[in-house]
FINUZA-784171 format. One record per residue: residue in one letter; x, y, z of N, C-alpha, C in turn. Coordinates in nm, 4 decimals. Layout:
FINUZA-784171
 residuo      nc1      nc2      nc3     cac1     cac2     cac3      cc1      cc2      cc3
       a        X        Y        Z        X        Y        Z        X        Y        Z
...
//
This chain:
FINUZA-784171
 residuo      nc1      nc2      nc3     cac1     cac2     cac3      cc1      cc2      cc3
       x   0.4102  17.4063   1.6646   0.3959  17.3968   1.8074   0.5313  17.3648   1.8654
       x   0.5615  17.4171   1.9900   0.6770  17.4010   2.0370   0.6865  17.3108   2.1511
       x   0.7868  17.1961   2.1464   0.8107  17.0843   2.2040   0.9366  17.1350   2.3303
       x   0.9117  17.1044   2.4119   0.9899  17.1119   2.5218   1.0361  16.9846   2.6235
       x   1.1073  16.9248   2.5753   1.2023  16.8109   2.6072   1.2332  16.8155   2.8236
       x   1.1690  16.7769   2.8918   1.1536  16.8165   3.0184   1.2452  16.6860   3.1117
       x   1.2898  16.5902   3.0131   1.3265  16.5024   3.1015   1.4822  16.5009   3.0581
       x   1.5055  16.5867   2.9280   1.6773  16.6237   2.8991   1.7373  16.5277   2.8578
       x   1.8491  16.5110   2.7863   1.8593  16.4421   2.7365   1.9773  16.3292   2.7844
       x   2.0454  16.1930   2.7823   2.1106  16.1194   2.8619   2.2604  16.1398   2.8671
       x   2.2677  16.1326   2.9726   2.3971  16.1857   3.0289   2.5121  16.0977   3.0823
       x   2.5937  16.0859   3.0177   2.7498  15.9590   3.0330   2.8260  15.9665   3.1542
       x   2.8184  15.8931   3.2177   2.8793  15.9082   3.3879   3.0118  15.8670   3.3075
       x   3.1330  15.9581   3.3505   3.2406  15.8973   3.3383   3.2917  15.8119   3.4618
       x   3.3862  15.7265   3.3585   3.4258  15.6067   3.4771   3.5442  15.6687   3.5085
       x   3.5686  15.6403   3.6508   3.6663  15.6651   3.7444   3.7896  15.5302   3.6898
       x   3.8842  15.5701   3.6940   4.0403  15.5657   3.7094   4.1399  15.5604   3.7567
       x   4.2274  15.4584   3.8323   4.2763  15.4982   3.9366   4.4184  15.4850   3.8633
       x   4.4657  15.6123   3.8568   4.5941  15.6719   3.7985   4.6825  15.6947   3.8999
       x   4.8143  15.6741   3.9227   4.9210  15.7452   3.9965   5.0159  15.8880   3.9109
       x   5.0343  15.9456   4.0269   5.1183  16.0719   3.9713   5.2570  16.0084   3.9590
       x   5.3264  16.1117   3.9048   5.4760  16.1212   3.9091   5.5556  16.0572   4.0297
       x   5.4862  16.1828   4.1550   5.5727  16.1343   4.2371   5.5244  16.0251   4.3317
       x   5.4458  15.9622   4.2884   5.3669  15.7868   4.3637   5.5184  15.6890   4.2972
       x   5.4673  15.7450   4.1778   5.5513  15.6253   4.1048   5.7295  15.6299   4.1697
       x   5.7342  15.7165   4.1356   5.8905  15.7267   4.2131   5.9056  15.6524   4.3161
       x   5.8194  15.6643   4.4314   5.8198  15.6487   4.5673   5.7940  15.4513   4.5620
       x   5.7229  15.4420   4.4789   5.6884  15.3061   4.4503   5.8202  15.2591   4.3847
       x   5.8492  15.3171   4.2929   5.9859  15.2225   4.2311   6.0964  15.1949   4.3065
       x   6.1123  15.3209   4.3968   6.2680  15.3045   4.5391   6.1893  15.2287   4.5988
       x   6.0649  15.2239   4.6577   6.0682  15.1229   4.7350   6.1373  14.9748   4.6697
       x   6.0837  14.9432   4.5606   6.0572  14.8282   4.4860   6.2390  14.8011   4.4629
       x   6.3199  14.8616   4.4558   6.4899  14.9268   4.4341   6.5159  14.8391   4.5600
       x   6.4657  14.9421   4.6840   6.4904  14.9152   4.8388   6.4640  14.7719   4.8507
       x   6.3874  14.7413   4.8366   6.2996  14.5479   4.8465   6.4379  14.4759   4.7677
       x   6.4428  14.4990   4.6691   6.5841  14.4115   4.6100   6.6817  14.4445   4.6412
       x   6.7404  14.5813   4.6792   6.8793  14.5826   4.7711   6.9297  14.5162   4.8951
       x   6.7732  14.4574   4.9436   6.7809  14.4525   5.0911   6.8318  14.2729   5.0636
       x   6.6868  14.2015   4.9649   6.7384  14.0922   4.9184   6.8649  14.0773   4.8601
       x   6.8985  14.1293   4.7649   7.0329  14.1406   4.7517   7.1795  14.1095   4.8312
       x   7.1645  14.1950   4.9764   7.2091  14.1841   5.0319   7.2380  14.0727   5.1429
       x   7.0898  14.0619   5.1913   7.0442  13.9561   5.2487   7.1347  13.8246   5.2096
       x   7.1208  13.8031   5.0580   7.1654  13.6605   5.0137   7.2897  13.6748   5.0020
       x   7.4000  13.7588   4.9679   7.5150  13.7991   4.9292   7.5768  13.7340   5.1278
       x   7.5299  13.8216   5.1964   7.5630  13.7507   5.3490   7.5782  13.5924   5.3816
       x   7.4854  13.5972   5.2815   7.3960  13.4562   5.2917   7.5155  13.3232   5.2280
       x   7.5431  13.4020   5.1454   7.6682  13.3474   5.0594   7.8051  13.3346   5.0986
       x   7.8320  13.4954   5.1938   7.9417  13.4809   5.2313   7.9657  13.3985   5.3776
       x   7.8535  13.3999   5.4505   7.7996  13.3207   5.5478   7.9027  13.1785   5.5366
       x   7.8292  13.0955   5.4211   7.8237  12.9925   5.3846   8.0039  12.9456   5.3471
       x   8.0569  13.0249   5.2599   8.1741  13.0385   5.2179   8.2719  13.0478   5.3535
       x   8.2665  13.1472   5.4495   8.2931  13.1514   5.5572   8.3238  13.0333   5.6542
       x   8.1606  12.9436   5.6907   8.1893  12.8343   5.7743   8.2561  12.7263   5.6552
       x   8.2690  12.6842   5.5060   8.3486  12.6350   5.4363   8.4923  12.6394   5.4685
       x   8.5213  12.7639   5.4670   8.6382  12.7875   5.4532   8.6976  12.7257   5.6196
       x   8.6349  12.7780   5.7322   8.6304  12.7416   5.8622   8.6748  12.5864   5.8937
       x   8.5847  12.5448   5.7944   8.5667  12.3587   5.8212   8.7241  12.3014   5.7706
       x   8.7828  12.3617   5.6396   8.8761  12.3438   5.5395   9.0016  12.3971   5.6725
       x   8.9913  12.4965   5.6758   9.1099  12.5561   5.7923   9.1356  12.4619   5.9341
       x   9.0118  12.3791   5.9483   9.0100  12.2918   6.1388   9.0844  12.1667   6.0168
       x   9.0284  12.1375   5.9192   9.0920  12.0188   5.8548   9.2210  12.0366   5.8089
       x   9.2513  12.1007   5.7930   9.4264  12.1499   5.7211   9.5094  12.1221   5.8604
       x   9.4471  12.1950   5.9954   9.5274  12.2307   6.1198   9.5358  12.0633   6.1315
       x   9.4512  11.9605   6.1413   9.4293  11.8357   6.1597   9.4950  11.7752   6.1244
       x   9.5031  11.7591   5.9899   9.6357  11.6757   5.8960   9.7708  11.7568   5.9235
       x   9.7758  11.9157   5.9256   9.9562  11.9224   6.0226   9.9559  11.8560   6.1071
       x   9.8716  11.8810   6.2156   9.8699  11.7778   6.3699   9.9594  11.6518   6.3138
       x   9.8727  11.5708   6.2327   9.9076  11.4293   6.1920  10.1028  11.3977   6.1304
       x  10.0541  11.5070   6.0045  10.2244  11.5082   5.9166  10.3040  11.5568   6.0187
       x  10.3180  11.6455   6.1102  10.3937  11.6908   6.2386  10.4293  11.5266   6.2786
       x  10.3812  11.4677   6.3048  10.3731  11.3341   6.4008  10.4846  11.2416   6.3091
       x  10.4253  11.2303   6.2490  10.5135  11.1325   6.1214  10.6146  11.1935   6.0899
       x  10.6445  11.3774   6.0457  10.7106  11.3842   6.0479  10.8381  11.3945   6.1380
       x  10.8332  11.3546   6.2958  10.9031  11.3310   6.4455  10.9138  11.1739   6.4189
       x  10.8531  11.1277   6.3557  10.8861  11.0147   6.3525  10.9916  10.9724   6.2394
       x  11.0002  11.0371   6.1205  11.0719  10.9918   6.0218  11.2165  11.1006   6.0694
       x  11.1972  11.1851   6.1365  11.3101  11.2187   6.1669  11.4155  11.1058   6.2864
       x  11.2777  11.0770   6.3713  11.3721  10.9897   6.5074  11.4446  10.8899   6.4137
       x  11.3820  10.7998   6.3203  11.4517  10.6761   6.2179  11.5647  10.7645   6.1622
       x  11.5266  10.8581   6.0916  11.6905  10.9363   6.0147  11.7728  10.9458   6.1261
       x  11.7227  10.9927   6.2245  11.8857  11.0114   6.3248  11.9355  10.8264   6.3815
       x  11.8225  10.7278   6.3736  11.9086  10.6126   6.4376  11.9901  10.5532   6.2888
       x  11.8925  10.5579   6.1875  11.9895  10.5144   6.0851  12.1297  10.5512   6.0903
       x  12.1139  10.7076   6.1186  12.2543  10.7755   6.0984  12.3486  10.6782   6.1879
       x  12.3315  10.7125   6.3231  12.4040  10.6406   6.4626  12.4299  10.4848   6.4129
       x  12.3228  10.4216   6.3313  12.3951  10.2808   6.3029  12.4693  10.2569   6.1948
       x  12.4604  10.3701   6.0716  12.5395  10.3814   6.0064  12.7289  10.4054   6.0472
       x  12.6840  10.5113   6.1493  12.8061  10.5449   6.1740  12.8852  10.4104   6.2492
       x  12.8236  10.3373   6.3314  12.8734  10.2109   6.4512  12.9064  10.1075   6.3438
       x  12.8087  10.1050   6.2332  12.8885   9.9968   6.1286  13.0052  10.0435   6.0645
       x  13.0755  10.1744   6.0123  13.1411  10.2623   5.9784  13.2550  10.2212   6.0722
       x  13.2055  10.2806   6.1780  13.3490  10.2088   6.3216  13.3769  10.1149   6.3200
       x  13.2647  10.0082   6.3123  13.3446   9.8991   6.3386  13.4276   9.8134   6.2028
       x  13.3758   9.8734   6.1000  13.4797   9.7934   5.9863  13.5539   9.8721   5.9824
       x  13.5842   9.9856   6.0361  13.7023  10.1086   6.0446  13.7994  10.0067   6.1987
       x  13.7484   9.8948   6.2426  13.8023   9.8634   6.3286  13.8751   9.7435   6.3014
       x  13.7425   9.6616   6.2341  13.7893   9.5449   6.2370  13.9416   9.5736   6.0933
       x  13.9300   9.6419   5.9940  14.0441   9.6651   5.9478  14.1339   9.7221   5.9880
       x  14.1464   9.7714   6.0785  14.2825   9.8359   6.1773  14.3328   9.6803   6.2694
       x  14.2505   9.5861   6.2880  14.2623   9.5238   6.3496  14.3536   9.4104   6.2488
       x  14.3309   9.4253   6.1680  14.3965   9.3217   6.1059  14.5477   9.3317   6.0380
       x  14.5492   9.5204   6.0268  14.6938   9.5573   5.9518  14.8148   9.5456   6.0180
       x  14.8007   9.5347   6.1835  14.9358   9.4834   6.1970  14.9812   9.3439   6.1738
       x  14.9137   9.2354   6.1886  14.9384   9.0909   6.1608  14.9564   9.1487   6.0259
       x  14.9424   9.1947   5.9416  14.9536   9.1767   5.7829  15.1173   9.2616   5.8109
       x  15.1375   9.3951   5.8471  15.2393   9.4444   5.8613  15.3683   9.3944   5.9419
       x  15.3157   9.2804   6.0058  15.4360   9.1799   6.0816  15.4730   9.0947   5.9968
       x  15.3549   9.0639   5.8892  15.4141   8.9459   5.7873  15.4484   9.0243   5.6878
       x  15.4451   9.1409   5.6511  15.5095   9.2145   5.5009  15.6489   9.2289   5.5683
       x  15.6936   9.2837   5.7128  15.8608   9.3367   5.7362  15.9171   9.1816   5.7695
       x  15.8266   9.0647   5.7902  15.9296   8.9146   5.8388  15.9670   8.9119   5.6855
       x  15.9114   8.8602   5.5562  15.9000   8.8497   5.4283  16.0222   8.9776   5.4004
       x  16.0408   9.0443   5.3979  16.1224   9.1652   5.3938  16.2795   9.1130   5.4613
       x  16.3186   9.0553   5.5397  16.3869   9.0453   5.5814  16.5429   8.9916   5.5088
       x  16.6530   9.0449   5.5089  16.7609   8.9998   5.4487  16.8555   8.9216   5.4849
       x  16.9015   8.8770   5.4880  17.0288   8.7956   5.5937  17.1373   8.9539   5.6321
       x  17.2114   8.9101   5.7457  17.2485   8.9848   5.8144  17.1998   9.1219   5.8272
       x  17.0403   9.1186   5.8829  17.0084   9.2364   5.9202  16.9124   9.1782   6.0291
       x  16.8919   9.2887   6.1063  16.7752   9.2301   6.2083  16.7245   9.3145   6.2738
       x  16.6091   9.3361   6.3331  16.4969   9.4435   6.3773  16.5184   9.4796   6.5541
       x  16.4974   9.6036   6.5218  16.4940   9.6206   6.7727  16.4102   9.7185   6.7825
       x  16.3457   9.7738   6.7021  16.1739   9.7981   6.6937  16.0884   9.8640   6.6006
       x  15.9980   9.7907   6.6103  15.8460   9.8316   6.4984  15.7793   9.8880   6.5651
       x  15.6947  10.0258   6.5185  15.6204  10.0999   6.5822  15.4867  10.1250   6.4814
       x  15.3801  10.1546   6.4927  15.3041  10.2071   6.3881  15.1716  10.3391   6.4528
       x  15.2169  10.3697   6.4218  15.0768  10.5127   6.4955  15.0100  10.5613   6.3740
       x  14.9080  10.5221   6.3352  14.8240  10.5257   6.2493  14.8522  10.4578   6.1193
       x  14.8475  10.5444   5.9949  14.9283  10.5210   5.8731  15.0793  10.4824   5.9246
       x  15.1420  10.5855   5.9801  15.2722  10.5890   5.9930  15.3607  10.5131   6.0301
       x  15.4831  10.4215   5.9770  15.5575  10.3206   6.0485  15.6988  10.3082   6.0259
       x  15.7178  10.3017   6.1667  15.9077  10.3315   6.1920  15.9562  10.2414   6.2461
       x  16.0244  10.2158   6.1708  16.1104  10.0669   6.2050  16.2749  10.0927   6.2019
       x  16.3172  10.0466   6.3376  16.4554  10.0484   6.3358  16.5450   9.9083   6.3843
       x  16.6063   9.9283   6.3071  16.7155   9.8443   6.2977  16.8838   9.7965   6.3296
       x  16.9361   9.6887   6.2872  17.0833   9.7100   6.2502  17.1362   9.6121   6.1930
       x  17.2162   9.6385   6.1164  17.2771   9.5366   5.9967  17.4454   9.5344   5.9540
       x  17.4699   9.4169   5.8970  17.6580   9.3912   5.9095  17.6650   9.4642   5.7922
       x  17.5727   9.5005   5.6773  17.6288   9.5390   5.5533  17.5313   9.6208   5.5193
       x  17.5941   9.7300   5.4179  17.5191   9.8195   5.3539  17.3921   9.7540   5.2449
       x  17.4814   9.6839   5.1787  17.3572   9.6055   5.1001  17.2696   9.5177   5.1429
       x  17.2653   9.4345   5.2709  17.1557   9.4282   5.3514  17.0548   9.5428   5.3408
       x  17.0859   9.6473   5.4004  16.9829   9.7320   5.4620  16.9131   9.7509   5.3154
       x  17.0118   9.7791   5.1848  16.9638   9.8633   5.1192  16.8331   9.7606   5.0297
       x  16.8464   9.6216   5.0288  16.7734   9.5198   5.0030  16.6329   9.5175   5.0939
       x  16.6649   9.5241   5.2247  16.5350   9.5398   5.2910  16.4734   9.6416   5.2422
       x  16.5244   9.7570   5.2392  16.4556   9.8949   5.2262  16.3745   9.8664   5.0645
       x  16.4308   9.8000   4.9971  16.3177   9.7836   4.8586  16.2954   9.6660   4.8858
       x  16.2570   9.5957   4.9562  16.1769   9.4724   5.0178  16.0270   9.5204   5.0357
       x  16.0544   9.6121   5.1055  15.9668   9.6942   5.1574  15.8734   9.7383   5.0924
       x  15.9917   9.8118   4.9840  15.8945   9.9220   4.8935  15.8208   9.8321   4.7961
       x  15.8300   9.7301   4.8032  15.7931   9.6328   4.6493  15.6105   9.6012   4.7768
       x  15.6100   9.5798   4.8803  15.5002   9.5398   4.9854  15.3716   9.6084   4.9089
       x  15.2981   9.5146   4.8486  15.1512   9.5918   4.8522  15.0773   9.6505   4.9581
       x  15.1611   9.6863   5.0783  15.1049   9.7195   5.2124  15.1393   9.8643   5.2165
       x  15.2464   9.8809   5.1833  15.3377  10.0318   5.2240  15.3160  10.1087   5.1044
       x  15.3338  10.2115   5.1186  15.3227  10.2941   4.9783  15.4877  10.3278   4.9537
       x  15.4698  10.3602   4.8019  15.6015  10.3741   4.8188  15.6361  10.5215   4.7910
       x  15.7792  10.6213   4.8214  15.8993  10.5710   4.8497  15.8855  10.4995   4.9817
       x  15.9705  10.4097   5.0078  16.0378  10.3651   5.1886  16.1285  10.4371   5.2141
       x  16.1518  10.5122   5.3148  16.2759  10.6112   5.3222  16.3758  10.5674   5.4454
       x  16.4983  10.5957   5.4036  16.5773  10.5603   5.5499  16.6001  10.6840   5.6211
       x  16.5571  10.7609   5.7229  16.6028  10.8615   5.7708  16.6864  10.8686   5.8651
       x  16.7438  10.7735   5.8808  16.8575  10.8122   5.9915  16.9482  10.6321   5.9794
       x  17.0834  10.7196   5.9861  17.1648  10.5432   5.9667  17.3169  10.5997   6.0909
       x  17.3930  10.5285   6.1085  17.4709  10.5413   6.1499  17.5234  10.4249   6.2078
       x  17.6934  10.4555   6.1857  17.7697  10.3287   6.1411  17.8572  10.3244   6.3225
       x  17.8310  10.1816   6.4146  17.8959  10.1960   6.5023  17.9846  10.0606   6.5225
       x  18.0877  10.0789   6.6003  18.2407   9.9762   6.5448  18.1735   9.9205   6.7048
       x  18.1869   9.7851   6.7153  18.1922   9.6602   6.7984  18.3036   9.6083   6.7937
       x  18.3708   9.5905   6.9746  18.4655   9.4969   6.9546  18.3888   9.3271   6.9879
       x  18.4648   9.2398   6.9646  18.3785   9.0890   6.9268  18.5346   9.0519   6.9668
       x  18.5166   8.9448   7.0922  18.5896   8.8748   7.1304  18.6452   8.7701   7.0010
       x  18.7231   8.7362   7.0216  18.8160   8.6440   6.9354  18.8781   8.5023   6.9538
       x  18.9253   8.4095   6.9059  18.9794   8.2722   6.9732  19.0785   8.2853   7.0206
       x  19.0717   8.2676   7.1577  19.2075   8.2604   7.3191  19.3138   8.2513   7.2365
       x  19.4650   8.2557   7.3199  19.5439   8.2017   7.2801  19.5443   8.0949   7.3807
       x  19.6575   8.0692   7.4016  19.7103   8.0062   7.5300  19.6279   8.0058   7.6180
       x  19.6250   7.9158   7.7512  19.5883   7.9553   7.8952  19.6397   8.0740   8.0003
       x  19.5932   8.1692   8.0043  19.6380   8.3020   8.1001  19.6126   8.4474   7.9775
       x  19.6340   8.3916   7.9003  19.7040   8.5040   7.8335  19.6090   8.5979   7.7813
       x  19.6294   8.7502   7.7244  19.5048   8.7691   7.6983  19.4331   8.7858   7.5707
       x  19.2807   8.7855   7.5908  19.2532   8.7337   7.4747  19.2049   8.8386   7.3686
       x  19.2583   8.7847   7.2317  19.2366   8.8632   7.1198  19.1015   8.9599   7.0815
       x  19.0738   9.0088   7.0134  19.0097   9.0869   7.0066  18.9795   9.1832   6.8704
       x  18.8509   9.1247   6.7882  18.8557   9.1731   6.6658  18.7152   9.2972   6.6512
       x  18.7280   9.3691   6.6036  18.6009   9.4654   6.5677  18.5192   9.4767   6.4494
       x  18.3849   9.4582   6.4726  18.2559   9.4955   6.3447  18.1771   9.5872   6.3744
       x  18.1636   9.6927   6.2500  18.1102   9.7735   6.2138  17.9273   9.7220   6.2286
       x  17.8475   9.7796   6.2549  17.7307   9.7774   6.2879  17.6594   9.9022   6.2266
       x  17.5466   9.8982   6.0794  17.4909   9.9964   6.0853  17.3656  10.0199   6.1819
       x  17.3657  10.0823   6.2122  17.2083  10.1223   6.2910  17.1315  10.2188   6.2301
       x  16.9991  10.1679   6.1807  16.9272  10.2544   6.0719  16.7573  10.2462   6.1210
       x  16.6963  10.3744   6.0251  16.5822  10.4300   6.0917  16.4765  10.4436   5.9842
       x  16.4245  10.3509   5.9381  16.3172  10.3459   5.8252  16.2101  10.4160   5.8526
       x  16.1262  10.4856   5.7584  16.0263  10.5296   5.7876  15.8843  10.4663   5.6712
       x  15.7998  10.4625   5.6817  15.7008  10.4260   5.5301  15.5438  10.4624   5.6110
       x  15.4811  10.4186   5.5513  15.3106  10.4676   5.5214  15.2459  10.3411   5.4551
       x  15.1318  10.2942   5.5637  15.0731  10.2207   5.5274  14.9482  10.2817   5.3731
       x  14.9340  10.1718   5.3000  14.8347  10.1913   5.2143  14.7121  10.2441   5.2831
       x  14.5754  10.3103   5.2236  14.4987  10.2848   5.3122  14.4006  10.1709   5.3648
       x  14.3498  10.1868   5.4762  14.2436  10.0436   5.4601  14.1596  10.0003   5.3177
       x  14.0751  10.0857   5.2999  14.0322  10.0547   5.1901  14.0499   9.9795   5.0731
       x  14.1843  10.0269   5.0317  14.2380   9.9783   4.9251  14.3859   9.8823   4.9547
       x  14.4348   9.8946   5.0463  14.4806   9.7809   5.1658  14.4461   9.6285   5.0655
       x  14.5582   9.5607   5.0245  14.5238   9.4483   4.9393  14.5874   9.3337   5.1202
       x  14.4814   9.2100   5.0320  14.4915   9.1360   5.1811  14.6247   9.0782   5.2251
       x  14.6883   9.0358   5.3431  14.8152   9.0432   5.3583  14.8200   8.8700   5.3022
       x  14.9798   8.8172   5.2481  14.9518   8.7496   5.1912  15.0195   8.6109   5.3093
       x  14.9671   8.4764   5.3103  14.9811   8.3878   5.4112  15.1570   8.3850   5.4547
       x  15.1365   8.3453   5.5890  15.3328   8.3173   5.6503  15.3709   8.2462   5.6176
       x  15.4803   8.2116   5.5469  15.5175   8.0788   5.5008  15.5697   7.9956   5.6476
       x  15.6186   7.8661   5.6117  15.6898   7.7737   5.7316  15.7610   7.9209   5.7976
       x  15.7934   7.8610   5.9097  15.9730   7.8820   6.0105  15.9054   8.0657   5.9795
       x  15.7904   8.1472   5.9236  15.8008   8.2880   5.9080  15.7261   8.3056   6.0368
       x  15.7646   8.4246   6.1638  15.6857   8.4949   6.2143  15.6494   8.6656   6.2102
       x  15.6488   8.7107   6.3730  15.6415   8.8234   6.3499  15.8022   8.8693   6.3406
       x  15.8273   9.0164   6.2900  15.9032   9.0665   6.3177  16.0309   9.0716   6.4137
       x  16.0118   9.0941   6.5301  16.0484   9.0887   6.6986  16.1262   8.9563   6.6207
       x  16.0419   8.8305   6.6452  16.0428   8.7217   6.6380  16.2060   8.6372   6.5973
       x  16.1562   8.7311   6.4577  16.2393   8.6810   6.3667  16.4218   8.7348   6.3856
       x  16.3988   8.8155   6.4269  16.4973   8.9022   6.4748  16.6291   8.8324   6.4597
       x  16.6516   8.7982   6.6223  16.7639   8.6883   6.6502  16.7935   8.5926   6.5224
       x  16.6676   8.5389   6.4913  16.7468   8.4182   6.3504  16.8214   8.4932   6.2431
       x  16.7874   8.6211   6.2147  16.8224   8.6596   6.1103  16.9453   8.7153   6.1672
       x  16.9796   8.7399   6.2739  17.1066   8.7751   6.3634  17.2178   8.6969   6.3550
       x  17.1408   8.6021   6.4072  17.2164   8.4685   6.3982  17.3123   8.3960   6.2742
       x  17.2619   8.4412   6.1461  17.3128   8.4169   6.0013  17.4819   8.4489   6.0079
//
């Protein structure tokens, strides 16, 4: 007998799937690309942003402290220039007070100097430089002063004589008689022209004390005339 199966036999529903194609996926991955480029970027700004107002803050602070070292440095300059100015006024004035003292020392090195029959009619000194003239009864006078001189821890040496010259004096004589007239004898007179150079201040050794009856130069003159 033949069987005829009317209700068929069971049938498998397939299950659904939700698959993407090729080009989903693509479209999904640039996006997903796009999403992190954007972050990417985003934070990179974000960074340089940051670095930016850093650097900003560092640059107002740098300008700040020049402001300041500018200041100090107007100030350490104004002190360098007064130092200088009082350097220099102390400079002057012991540049003074030792000028001040070398002629008293140079009046007592040419009195000390002095020879018998010689005697002075003027001392001059313009700076270093000093000219002294004279006149004397004898050659060896002068020539005694002139290394008087040169021996002076004041003068440097040579002492030079640059100019001499020999002039004849007549010199009254003892009368004769009443009326009559009177005698009349003549002396030779050199007249001479020294020249020398003071040491300098610096090294300028101190002048050494006047003895009794010693003055200046001028001074002394006449006594030593007088001999």
């Amino acid at each position: 007998m033949i069987r005829i199966n009317l209700l068929g036999g069971e049938r498998k529903v397939a299950k659904k799937t939700f698959t993407f194609d090729s080009g989903r996926q693509i479209m999904v991955a640039c996006s997903l690309l796009l999403v992190l480029a954007v972050a990417g970027i985003g934070y990179w700004y974000w960074t340089l942003l940051q670095a930016s107002q850093q650097v900003d803050a560092e640059i107002a602070e740098a300008r700040r402290e020049q402001t300041r070292l500018q200041s100090i440095l107007r100030d350490v300059s104004a002190f360098d220039q007064q130092r200088d100015e009082l350097q220099q006024r102390v400079a002057l004035i012991e540049q003074l007070r030792g000028g001040q003292s070398i002629p008293v020392q140079l009046l007592d090195e040419v009195s000390k100097s002095l020879p018998d029959m010689l005697w002075l009619t003027d001392l001059e000194q313009k700076g270093n430089d000093v000219t002294i003239q004279g006149q004397s009864t004898t050659l060896i006078a002068l020539s005694d002063f002139v290394g008087n001189l040169g021996n002076s821890p004041l003068l440097v040496k040579p002492v030079e004589i640059v100019n001499s010259q020999v002039d004849t004096v007549q010199v009254a004589g003892a009368g004769g008689a009443r009326g009559a007239a009177a005698a009349r004898n003549s002396v030779d007179l050199i007249k001479f022209t020294v020249k020398a150079q003071l040491v300098a201040p610096k090294t300028a050794p101190a002048g050494r004390g006047s003895g009794p009856g010693r003055g200046a130069a001028p001074a002394a003159s006449p006594a030593q005339g007088g001999r």
